[in-house]
C-alpha positions as CSV (number, residue, x, y, z in Angstrom):
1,X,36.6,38.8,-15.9
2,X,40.2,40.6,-16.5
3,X,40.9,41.8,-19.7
4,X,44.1,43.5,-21.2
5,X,44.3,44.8,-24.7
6,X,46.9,46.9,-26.5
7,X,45.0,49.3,-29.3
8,X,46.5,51.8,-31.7
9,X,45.4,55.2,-30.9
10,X,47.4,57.0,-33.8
11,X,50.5,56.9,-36.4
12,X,53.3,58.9,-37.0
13,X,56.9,59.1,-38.9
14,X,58.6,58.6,-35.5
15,X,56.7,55.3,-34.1
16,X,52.8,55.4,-32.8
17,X,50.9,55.9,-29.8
18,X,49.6,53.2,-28.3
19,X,46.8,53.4,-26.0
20,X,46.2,51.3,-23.5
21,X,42.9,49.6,-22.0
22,X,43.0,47.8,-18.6
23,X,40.5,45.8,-16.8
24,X,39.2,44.9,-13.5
25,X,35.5,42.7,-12.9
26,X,32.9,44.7,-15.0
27,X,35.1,48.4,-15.2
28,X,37.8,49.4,-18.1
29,X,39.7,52.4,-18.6
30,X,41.4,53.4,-21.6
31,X,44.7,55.3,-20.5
32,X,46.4,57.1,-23.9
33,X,49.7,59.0,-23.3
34,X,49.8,62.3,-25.2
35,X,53.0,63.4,-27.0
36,X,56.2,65.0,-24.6
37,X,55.7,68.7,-25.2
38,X,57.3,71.9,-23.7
39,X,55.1,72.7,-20.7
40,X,53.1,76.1,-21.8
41,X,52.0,76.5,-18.0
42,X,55.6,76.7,-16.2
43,X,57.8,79.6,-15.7
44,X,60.4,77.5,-16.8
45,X,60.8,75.6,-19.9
46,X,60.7,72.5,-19.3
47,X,59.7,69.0,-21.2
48,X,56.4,66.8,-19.7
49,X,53.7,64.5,-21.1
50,X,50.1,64.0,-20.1
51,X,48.2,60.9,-19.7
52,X,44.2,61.3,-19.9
53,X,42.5,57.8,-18.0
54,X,38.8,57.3,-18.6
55,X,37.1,54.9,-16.7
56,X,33.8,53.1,-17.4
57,X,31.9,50.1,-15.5
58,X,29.5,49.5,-12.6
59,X,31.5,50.8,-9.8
60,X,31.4,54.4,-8.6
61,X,34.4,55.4,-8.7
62,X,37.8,53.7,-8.8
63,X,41.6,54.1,-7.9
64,X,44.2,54.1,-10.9
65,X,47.8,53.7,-11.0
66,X,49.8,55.2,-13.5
67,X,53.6,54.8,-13.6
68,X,55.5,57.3,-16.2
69,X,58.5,57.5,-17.8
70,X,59.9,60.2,-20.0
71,X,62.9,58.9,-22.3
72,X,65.2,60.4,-24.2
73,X,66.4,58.7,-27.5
74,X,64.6,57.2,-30.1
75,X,62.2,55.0,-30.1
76,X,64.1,52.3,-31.5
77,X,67.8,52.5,-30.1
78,X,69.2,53.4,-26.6
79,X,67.4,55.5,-24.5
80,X,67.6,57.7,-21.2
81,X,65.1,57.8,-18.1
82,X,65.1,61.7,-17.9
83,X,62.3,61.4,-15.5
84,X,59.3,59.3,-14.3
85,X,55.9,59.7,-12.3
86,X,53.9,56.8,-10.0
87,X,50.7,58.2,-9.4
88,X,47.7,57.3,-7.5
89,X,44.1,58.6,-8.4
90,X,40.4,58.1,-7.5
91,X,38.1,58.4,-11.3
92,X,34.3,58.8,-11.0
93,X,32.6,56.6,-13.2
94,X,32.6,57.9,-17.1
95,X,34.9,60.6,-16.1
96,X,38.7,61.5,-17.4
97,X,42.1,62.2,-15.0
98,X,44.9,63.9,-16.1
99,X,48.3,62.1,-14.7
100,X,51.3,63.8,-15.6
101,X,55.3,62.8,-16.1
102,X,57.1,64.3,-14.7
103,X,55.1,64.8,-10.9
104,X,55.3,67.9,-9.5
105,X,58.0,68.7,-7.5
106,X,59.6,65.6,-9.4
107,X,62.8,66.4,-11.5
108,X,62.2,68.4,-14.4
109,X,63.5,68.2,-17.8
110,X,64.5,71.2,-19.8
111,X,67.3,69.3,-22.7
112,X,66.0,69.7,-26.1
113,X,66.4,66.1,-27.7
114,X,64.0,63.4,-28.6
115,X,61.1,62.3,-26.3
116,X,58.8,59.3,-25.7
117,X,56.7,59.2,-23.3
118,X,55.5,55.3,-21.4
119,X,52.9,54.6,-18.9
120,X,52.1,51.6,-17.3
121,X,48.5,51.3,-15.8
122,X,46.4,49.4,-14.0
123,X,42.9,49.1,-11.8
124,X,43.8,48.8,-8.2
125,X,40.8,49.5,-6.5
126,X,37.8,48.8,-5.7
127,X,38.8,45.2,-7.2
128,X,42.6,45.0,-8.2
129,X,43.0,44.4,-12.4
130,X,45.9,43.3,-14.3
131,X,48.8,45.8,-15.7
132,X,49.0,47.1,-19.2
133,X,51.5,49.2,-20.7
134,X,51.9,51.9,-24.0
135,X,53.8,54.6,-25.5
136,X,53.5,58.0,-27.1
137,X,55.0,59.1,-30.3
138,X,58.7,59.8,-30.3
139,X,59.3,63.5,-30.9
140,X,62.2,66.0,-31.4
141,X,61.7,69.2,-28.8
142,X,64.0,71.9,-29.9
């Protein structure tokens, strides 16, 4: 049984988050992207966002894609791929991964402006699922 759904994970004056939940046979993971921020951990300033994937179901473990892409704009209007991510990663059952946009070693962004962050996941192993996508808040970095 596949099973896609789009849920709202919070509000806010510059759009919503929207988290996502993707299936594949009897295992789900909820995927919600958190809100571009400057990174506190770089030597540099520079803008990024994190995705958190928890996984639940009767498999062991299984192997998540997440594609990210941090824009620059507003949420409604014209926007800017600043950067993006396409990462691969194994989740134990009930556990949480961190994916994060930009990769490592990926370009960086270090332009104050307005941010959204948008992920696209989906199950691809041990049994492949169908693709769902979301969306942070939109937020000004100065």
């Amino acid at each position: 049984m596949l099973m896609l759904t789009a849920v709202p994970a919070g509000a806010g004056s510059q759009g919503s988050v929207t988290s996502v939940k993707f299936a594949a046979g009897v295992a789900v993971c909820d995927a919600t992207p958190e809100n571009p921020h400057w990174s506190s951990g770089a030597s540099d300033r520079r803008v990024l966002f994190k995705t958190r994937v928890t996984c639940k179901g009767s498999y062991p473990s299984l192997t998540v894609r997440i594609k990210g892409s941090l824009q620059r704009g507003p949420l409604m209007g014209p926007t800017l791929v600043a950067a993006s991510s396409d990462q691969t990663q194994v989740i134990k059952n009930g556990k949480t991964a961190t994916f994060y946009t930009p990769q490592v070693g990926g370009k960086q962004v270090s332009t104050p402006g307005e941010y959204t962050g948008y992920i696209a996941g989906q199950i691809t192993a041990p049994v492949p699922g169908n693709l769902d996508d979301g969306h942070s808040k939109t937020v000004k970095l100065k």
